[in-house]
C-alpha positions in Angstrom: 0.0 0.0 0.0 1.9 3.5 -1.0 0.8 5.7 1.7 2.3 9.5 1.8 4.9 9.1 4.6 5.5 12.2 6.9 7.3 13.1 10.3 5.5 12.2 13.4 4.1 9.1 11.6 4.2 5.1 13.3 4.7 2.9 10.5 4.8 -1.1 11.1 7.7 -2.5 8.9 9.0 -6.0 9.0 6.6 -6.4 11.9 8.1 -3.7 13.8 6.6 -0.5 14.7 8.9 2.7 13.5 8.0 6.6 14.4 9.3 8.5 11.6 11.4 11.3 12.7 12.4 12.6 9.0 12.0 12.4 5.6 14.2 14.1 2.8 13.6 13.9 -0.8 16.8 13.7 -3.3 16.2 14.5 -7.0 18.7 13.9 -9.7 18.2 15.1 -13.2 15.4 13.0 -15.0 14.9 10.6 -12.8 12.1 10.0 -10.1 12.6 11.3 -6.4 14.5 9.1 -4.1 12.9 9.7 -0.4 15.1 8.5 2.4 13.5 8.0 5.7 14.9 7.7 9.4 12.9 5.9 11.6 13.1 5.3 15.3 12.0 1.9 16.9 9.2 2.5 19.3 10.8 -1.2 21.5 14.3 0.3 21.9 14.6 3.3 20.3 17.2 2.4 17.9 17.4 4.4 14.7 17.4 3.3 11.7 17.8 4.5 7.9 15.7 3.6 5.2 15.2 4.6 1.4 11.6 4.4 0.2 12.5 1.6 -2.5 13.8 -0.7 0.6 11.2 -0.1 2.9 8.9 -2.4 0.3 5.1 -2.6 1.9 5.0 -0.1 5.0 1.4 0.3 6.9 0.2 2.8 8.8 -0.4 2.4 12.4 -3.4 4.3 14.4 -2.5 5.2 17.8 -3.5 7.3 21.5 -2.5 8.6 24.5 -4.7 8.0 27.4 -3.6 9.8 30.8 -3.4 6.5 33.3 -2.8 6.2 37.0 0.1 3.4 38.5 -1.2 1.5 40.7 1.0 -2.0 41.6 3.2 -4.2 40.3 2.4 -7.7 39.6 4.5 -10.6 39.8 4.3 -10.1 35.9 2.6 -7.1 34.6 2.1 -3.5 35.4 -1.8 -2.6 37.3 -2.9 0.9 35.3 -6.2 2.4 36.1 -7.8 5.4 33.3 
C-alpha cells in the first residue's frame, strides 16, 4: 500500500513498529525522487535508515495517548487504572 509518509508518523515495517522522525527527498536530473526515511524503533529506540525503495510494503499504524494512573506491580505485569 503506498501511503504519503511524513514526520510524526508510526509505521509497522517488517513487523516492527517505527516513528518517523524525518524524511528528505533527493532529486537527480530525469529521474524520479529518491525519499530517504529515518525511523526510530518505538521497542528500543534504535534508529534506523531507510530509502523508500527498501522499505517495500509499509502500513500505517493508528495510535492514542490515554492519561493513566500506576497503581501496583504484579508478579508479571504492570496494574494501570484510566
Amino acid at each position: 500500500m503506498n501511503i504519503p509518509v511524513k514526520r510524526g508518523m508510526v509505521l509497522r515495517h517488517q513487523g516492527r513498529l517505527y516513528f518517523v522522525e524525518d524524511v528528505v527527498e533527493h532529486h537527480s536530473g530525469k529521474q524520479r525522487p529518491t525519499y530517504h526515511i529515518m525511523l526510530r524503533d518505538a521497542l528500543d529506540n534504535r534508529h534506523v535508515q531507510r530509502t523508500l525503495d527498501e522499505l517495500g510494503a509499509i502500513e500505517a499504524v493508528t495510535y492514542g495517548y490515554r492519561m493513566l494512573q500506576f497503581l501496583y506491580r504484579s508478579a508479571e505485569a504492570w496494574v494501570f487504572m484510566d
